[in-house]
C-alpha positions as CSV (number, residue, x, y, z in Angstrom):
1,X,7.5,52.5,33.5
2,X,7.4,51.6,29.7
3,X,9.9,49.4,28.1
4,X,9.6,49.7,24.2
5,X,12.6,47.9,23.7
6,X,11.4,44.4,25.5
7,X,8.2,45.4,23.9
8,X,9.7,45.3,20.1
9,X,11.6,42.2,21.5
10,X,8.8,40.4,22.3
11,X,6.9,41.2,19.3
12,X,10.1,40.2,17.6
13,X,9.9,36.4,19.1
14,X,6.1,36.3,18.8
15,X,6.7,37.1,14.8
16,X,9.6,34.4,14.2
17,X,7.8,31.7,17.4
18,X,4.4,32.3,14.4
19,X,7.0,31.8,11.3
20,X,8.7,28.8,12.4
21,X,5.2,27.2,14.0
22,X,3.6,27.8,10.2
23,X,6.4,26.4,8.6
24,X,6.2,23.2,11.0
25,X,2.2,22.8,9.9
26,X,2.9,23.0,6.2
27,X,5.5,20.8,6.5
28,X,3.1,18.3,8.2
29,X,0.6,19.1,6.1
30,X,2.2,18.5,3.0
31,X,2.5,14.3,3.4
32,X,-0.3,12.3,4.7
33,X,-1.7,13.0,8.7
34,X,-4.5,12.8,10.5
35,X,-6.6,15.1,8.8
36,X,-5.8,15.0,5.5
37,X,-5.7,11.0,4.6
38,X,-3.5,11.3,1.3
39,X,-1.4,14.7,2.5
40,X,-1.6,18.4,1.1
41,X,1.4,17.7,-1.6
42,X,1.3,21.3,-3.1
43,X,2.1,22.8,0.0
44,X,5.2,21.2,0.0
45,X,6.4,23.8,-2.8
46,X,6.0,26.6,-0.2
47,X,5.8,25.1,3.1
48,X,9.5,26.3,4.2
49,X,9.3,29.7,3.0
50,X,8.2,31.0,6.4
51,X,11.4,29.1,7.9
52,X,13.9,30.8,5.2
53,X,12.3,34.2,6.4
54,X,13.0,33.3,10.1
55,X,16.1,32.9,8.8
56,X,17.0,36.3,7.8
57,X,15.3,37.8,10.3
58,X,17.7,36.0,13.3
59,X,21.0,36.7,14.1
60,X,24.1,33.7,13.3
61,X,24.6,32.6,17.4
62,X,20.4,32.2,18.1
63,X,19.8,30.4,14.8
64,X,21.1,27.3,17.0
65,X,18.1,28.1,19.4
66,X,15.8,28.5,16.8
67,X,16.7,25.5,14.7
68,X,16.7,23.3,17.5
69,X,12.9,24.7,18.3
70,X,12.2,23.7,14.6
71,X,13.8,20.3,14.3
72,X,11.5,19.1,17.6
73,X,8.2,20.9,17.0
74,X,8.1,19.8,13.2
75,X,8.6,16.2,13.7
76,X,6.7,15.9,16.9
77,X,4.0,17.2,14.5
78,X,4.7,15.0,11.5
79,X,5.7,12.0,13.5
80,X,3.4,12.3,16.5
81,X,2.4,8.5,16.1
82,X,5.6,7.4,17.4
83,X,4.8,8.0,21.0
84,X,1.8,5.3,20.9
85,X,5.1,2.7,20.8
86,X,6.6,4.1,23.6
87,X,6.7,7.5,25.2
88,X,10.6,7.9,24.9
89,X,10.5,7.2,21.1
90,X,8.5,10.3,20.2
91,X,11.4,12.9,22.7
92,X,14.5,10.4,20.7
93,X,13.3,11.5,17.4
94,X,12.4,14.7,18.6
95,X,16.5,15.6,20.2
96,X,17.7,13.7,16.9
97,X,16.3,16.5,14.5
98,X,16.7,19.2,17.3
99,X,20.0,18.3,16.8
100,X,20.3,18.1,13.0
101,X,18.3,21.3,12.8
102,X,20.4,23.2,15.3
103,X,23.6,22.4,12.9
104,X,21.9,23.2,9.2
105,X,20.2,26.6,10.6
106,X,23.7,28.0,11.2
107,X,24.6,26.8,7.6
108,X,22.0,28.4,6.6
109,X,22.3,31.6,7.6
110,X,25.9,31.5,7.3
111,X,24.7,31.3,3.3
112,X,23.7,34.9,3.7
113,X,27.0,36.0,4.7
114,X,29.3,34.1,2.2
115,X,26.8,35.1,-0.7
116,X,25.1,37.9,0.1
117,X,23.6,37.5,-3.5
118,X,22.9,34.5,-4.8
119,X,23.0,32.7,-0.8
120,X,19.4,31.1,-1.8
121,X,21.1,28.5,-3.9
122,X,23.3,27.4,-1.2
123,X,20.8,27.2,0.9
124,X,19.2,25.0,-1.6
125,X,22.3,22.8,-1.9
126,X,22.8,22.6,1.7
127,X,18.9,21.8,2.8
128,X,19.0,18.7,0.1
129,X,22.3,17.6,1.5
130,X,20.7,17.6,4.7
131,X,17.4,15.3,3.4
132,X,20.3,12.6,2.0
133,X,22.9,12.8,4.7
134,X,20.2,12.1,7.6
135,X,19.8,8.7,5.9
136,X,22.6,7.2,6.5
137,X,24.2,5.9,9.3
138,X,22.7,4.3,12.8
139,X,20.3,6.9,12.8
140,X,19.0,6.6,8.9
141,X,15.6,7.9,8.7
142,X,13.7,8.7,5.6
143,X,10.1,10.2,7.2
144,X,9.8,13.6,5.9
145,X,12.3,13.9,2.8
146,X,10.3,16.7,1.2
147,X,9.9,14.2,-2.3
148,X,7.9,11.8,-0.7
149,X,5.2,14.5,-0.4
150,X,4.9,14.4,-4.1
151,X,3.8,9.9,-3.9
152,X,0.5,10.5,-6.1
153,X,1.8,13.2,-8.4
154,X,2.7,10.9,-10.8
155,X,4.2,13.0,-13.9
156,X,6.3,14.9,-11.3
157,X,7.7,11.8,-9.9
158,X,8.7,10.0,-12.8
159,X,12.3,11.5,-12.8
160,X,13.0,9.1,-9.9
161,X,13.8,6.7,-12.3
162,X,16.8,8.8,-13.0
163,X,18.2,10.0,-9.6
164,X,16.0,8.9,-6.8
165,X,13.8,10.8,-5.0
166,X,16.4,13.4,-4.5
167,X,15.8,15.0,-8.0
168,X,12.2,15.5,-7.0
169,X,13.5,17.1,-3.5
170,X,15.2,19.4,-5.6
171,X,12.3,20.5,-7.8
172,X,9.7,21.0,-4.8
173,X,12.3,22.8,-2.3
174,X,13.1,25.8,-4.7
175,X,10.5,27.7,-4.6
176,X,10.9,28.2,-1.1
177,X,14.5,29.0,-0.9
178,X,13.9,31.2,-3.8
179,X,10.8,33.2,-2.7
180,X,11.7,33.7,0.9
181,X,15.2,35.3,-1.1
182,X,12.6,37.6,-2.9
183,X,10.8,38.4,-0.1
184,X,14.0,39.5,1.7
185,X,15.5,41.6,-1.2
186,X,12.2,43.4,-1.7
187,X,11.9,43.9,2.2
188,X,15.5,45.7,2.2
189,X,15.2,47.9,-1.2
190,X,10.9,47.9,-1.2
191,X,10.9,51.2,-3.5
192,X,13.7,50.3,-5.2
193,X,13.0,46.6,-5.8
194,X,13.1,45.0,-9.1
195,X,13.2,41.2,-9.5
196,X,14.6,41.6,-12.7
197,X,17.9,40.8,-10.8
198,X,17.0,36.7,-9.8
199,X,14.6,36.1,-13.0
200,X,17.3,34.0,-13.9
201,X,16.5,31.3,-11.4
202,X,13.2,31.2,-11.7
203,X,13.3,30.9,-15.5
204,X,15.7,28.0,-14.7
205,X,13.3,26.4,-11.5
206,X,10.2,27.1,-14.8
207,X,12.3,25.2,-17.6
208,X,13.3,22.4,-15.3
209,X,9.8,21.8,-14.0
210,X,8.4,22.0,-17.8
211,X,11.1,19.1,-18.5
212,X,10.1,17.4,-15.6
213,X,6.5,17.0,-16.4
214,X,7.1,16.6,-20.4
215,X,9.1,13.6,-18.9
216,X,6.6,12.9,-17.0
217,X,4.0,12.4,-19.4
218,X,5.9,10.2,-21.9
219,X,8.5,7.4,-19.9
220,X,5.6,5.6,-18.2
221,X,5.4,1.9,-19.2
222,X,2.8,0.9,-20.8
223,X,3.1,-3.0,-19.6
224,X,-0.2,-4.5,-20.8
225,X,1.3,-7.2,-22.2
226,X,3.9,-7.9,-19.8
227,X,3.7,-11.4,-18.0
228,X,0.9,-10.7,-14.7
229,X,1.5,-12.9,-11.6
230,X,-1.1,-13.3,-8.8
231,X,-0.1,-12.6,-5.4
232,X,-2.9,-12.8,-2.5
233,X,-1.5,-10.2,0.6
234,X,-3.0,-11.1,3.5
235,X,-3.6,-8.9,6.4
236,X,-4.9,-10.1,9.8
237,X,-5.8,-6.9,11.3
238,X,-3.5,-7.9,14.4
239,X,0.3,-6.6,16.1
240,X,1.9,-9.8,16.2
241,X,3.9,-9.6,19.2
242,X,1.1,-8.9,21.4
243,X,-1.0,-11.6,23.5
244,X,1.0,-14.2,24.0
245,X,0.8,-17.8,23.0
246,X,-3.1,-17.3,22.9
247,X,-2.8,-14.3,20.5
248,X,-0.5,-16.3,18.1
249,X,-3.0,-19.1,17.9
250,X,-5.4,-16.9,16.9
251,X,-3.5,-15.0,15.2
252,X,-2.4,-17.8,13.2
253,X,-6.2,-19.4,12.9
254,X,-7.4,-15.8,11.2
255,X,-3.9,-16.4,8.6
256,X,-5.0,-19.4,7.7
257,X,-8.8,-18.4,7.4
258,X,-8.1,-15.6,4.9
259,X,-5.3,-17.3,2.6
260,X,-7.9,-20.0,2.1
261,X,-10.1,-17.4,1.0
262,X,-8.0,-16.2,-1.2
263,X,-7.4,-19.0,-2.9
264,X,-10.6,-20.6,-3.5
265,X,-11.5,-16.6,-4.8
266,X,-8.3,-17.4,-7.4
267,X,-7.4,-21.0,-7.5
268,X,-4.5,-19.7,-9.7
269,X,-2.7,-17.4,-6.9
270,X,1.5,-17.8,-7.5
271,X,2.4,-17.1,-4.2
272,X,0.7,-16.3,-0.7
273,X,2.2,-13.5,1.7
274,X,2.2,-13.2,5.3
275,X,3.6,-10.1,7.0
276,X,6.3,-8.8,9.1
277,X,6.9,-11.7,11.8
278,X,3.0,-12.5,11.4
279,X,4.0,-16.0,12.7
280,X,6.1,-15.1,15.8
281,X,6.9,-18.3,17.3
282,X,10.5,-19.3,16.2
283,X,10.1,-22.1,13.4
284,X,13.9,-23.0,13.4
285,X,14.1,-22.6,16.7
286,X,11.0,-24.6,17.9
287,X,11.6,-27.7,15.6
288,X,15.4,-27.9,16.5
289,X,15.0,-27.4,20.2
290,X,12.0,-28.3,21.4
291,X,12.9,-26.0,24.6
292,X,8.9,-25.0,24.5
293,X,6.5,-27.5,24.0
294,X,3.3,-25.4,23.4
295,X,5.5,-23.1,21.0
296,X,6.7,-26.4,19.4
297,X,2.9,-27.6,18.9
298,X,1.8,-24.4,17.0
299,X,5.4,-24.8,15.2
300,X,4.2,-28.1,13.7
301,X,0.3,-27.2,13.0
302,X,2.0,-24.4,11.0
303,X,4.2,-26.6,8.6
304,X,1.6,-29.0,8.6
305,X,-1.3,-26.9,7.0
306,X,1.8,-25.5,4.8
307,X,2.4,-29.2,3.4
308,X,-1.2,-29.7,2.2
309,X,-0.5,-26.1,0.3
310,X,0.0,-26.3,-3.5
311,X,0.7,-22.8,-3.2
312,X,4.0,-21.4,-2.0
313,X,4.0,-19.3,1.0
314,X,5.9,-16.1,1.9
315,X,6.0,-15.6,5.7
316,X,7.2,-13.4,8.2
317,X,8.8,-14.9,11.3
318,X,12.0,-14.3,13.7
319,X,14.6,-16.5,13.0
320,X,16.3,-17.8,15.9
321,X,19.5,-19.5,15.9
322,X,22.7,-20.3,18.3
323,X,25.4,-19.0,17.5
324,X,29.0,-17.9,19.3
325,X,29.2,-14.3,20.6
326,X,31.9,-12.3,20.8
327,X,32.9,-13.8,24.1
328,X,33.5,-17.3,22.7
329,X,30.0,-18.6,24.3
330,X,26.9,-20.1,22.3
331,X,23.8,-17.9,22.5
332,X,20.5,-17.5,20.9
333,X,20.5,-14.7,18.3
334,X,17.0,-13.5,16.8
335,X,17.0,-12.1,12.8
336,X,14.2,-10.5,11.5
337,X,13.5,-12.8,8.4
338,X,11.6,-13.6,6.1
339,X,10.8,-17.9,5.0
340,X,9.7,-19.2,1.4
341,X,7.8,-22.6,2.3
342,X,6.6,-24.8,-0.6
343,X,5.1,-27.9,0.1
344,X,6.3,-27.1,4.3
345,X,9.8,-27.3,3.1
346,X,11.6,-24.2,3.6
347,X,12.9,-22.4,0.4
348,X,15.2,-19.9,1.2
349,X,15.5,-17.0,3.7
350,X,15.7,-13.4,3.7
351,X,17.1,-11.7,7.6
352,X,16.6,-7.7,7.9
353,X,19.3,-6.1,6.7
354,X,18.6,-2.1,7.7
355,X,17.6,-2.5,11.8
356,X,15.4,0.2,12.9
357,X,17.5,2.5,15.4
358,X,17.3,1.6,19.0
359,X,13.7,-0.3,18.9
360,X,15.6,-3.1,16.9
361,X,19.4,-3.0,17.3
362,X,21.6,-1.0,19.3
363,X,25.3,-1.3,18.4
364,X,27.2,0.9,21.3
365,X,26.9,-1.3,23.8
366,X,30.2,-0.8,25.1
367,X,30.3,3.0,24.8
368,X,26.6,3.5,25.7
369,X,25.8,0.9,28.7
370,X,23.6,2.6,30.2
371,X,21.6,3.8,27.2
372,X,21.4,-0.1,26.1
373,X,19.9,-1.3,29.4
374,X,17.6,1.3,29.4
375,X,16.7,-0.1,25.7
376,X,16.5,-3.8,27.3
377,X,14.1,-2.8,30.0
378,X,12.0,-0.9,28.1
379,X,11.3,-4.8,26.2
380,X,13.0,-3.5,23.4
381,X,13.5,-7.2,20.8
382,X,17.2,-6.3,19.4
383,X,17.9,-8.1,15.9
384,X,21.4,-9.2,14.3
385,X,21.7,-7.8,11.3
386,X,21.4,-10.2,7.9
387,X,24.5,-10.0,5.6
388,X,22.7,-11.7,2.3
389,X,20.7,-10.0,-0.2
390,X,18.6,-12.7,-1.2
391,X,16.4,-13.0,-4.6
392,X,13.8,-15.7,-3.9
393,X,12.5,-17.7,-6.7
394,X,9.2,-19.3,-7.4
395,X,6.7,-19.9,-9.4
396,X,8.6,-18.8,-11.8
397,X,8.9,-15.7,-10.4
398,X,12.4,-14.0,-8.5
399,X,11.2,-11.5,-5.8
400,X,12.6,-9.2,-3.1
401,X,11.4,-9.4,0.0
402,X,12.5,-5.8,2.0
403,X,11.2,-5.9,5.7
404,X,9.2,-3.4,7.2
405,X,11.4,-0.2,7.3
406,X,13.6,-1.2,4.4
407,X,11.5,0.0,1.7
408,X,11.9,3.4,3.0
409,X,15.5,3.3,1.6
410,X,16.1,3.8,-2.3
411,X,19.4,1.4,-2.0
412,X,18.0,-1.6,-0.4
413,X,15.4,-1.9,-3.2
414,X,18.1,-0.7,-6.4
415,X,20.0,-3.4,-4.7
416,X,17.9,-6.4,-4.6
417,X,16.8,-5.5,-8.5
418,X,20.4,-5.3,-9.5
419,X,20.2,-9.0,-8.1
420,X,18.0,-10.2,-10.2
421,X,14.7,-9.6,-8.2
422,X,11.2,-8.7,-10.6
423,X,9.3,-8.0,-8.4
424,X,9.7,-6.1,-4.6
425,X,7.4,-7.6,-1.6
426,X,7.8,-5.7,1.3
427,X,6.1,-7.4,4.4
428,X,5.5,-4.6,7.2
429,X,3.7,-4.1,10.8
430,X,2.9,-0.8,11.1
431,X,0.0,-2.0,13.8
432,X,1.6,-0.8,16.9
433,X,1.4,2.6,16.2
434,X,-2.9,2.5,15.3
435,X,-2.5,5.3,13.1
436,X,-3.4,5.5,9.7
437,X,-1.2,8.9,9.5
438,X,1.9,6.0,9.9
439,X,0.4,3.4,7.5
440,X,0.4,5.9,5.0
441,X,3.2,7.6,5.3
442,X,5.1,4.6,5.1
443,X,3.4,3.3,1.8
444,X,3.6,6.5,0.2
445,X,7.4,6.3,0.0
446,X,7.4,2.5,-1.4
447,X,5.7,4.7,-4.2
448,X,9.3,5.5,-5.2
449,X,10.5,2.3,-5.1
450,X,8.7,1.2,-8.3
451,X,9.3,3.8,-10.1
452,X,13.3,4.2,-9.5
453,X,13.6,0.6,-10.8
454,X,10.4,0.6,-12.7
455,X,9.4,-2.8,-11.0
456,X,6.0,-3.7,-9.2
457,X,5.9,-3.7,-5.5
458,X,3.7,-4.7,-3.5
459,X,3.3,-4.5,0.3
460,X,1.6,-7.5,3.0
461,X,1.0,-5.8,6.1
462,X,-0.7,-6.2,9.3
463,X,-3.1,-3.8,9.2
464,X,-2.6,-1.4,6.3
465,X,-1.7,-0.7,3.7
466,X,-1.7,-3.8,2.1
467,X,-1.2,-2.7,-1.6
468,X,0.0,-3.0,-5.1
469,X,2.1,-0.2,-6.8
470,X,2.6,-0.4,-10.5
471,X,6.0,0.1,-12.3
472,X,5.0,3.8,-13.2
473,X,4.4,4.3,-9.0
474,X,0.2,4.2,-9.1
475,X,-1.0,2.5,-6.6
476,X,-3.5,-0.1,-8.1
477,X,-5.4,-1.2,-5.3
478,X,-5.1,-1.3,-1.8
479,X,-6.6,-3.0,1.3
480,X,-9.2,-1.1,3.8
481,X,-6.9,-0.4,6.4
482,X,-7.5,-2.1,10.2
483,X,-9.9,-4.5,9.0
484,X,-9.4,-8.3,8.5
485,X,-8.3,-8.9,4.9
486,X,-7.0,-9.5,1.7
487,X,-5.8,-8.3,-1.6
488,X,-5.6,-10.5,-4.7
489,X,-2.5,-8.4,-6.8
490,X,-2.4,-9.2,-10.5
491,X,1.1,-8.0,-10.9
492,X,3.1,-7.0,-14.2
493,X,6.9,-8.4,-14.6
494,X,9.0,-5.6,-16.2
495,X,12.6,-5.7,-16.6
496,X,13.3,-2.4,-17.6
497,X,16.2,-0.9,-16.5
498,X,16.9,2.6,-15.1
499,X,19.6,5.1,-14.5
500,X,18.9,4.6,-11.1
501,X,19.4,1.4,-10.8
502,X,22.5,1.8,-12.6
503,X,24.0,4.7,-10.9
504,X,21.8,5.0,-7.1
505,X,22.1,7.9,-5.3
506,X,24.4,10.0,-7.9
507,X,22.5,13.2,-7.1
508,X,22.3,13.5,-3.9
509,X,25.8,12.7,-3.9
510,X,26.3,15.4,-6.7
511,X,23.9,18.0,-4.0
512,X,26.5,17.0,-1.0
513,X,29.0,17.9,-3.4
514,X,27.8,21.0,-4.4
515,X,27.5,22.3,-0.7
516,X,30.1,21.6,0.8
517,X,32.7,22.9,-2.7
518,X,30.5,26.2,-2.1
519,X,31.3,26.6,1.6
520,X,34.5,26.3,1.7
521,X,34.3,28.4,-2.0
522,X,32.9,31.3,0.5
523,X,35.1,31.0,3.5
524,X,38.1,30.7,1.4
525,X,36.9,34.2,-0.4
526,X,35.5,35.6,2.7
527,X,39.2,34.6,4.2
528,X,41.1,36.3,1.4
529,X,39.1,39.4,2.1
530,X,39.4,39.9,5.6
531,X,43.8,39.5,4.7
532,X,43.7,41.9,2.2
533,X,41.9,44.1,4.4
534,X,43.8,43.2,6.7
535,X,46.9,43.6,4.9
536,X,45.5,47.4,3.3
537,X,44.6,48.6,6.8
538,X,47.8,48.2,8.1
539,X,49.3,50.0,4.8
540,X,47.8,52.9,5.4
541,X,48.1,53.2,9.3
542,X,51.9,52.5,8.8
């Protein structure tokens, strides 16, 4: 017996299974992985044409199935190193953009219906909403904005001084939309295709991209003789947490070994930085309480060597303090901070603002019991959010000091330099996950950072990458990754201010916008059309 319609129906999933797998691999490609150190950023201007196709091939009701299969395979490619800290971490992100995915595929074809002509710019519209919406909230996440691809094409990038990293989503996204629309149209008509009829858009997509890298080419700074401060990074090669006492201690030994280095290399160093909780035991905590003598004892031989530093000292550590919970009782609470020591005095502190979803705070306790002590047993260390955005200043010098995560998000970092701050330090452990694929995905979107408030960054990590970004967004040096080491940044203080800065995130709010006044645009007009057919049909029957 033959069956040429399960046949064709097979061939059918096999062709859009092949689309949507393609799609998923440029996409990957496109930012840095485990093949391709720095990323494939070119692909990125075609990488979701295969997806747009899929698209049109697939009826409204399955585009649920299909965008669910997309939003898990592709960041289960492009985020793969997540399962190294813990198997569930890798399946969470994976439902979280099934589920975002299975919600923007039905928009998307939905496009088609409401604007059977022009639907590609909707689609546009509603694929950068989608990049700026999925940032915000509990589950903010920032991996795989389409942008960030572009970290080391530095003419292209420049407009982020203007409206974030969203303007250059914009740019690199079009072409797919636009020639997966082409494709389709000259599939339908093939003899009688001309693409006279959507020239317009692409003479538009030409003349902005033109602008883009005119603009490019002439607002970099040229800040050779802006005031340079030293700062020596220091990376001990090490995840903090793990070991034990004994690991600390050594950890600490290998911390003090290489700042030393680094200042007898440059006796003139302005500040020294640690990173993310590179000192774990509790400094408060341990010289208040004293609950933990052999805690207490590396506690002290910590501020000791500090007082015999003429240089100040930037480190990582979790602040521990009591305070009353929500029950009326006193407790310990843990902050992610960050201490400025001078002299073993402390300076000032900085505590996390932006918590990593689940692996650092988990806020629905109440609703979600059992999800929370599934979290706690897992070991999971929950934070309490910091309230303060605090400007340190030293050495003449007023820094930002975003933790880890945080300079993944353009309004942490705006923030901080509408404070005041000159410089961003962002002190990270990215060691848990033993993939350079993270490490560099992560430091490709501080990239951004300078260059949408035209300050210097620079990053102190545990085991890569340590590095110094100009204002203009070049990376200026960076440390050899999983090694024991350091990096001696002579850093430029700008003060230049930006639109950006100024204004944050008025494009992708202007994108949002855009998508949702053309949604309802079409379902109001596709609405009026089915009454007044409607309305003529029953006319003419009566």
């Amino acid at each position: 017996m033959k069956f040429p319609g399960l046949v064709q129906w097979g061939r059918g999933v096999i062709h859009h299974f092949l689309l949507m797998g393609s799609s998923a691999l440029l996409f990957t490609a496109a930012f840095p992985n485990s093949l391709f150190k720095e990323g494939l950023p070119l692909l990125a201007f075609v990488a979701y044409i295969p997806i747009f196709i899929l698209i049109q091939e697939i009826a409204l009701p399955v585009s649920v199935l299909w965008g669910a299969l997309y939003g898990y395979l592709s960041y289960a490619l492009f985020n793969y190193w997540l399962s190294v800290f813990h198997p569930l971490a890798g399946i969470v992100v994976g439902v979280i953009y099934l589920t975002y995915f299975a919600i923007l595929f039905p928009l998307l074809k939905l496009s088609e219906y409401l604007f059977p002509k022009k639907y590609y710019i909707l689609q546009w519209l509603l694929w950068l909403s989608y990049e700026y919406l999925r940032t915000k909230g509990f589950l903010g996440y920032g991996y795989g904005i389409t942008g960030y691809s572009q970290w080391n094409m530095g003419p292209l990038i420049q407009i982020a001084d203007i409206g974030g990293v969203w303007l250059v989503s914009a740019l690199v996204v079009f072409p797919s939309v636009y020639l997966a629309a082409l494709y389709g149209r000259w599939n339908k008509e093939r003899s009688a295709f001309k693409i006279g009829k959507d020239v317009g858009a692409a003479v538009a997509w030409v003349l902005a991209l033109i602008a883009t890298l005119v603009y490019g080419y002439m607002r970099p700074l040229n800040y050779t003789g802006a005031p340079v401060k030293r700062l020596a990074l220091i990376q001990h090669n090490a995840d903090p947490w793990r070991g034990g006492l004994p690991a600390y201690r050594r950890n600490f030994e290998v911390l003090k070994r290489l700042s030393l280095e680094a200042i007898q290399q440059e006796p003139s160093l302005d500040l020294v930085v640690w990173s993310e909780t590179a000192f774990v035991p509790r400094i408060y905590w341990h010289t208040t309480y004293r609950d933990d003598p052999e805690s207490y004892v590396l506690v002290k031989e910590l501020l000791d060597f500090l007082a015999t530093q003429s240089v100040p000292y930037v480190i990582g550590n979790d602040d521990a303090r009591l305070e009353v919970n929500e029950e009326g009782r006193w407790e310990r609470v843990d902050y992610n901070a960050v201490m400025l020591f001078e002299k073993g005095e402390e300076q000032g502190i900085y505590r996390k603002i932006h918590l990593v979803p689940f692996t650092e705070h988990f806020p629905y306790k109440k609703q979600l019991p059992w999800v929370y002590e599934a979290l706690r047993n897992a070991d999971t260390h929950f934070w309490k959010k910091g309230t303060e955005y605090t400007v340190f200043e030293s050495s003449g010098l007023r820094f930002a000091t975003p933790i880890c995560f945080e300079d993944t998000f353009g309004y942490l970092s705006r923030e901080f330099v509408r404070r005041g701050a000159e410089i961003i330090v962002n002190l990270t452990n990215d060691a848990w996950a033993h993939s350079l694929a993270c490490q560099m995905q992560h430091a490709t979107m501080a990239v951004f950072r300078a260059v949408e408030n035209r300050r210097s960054v620079v990053r102190a990590t545990a085991s890569g990458q340590t590095c110094a970004i100009d204002p203009n967004g070049k990376i200026t040096a960076m440390g050899e990754p999983f090694t024991e080491t350091y990096l001696i940044a002579a850093v430029p203080l700008v003060s230049e201010a930006t639109l950006y800065t100024a204004w944050g995130d008025w494009a992708a709010y202007l994108f949002v916008g855009a998508a949702l006044g053309g949604l309802l645009l079409g379902l109001v007009r596709e609405g009026h059309r089915f009454l007044t057919s409607s309305f003529r049909r029953r006319k003419i029957e009566s």
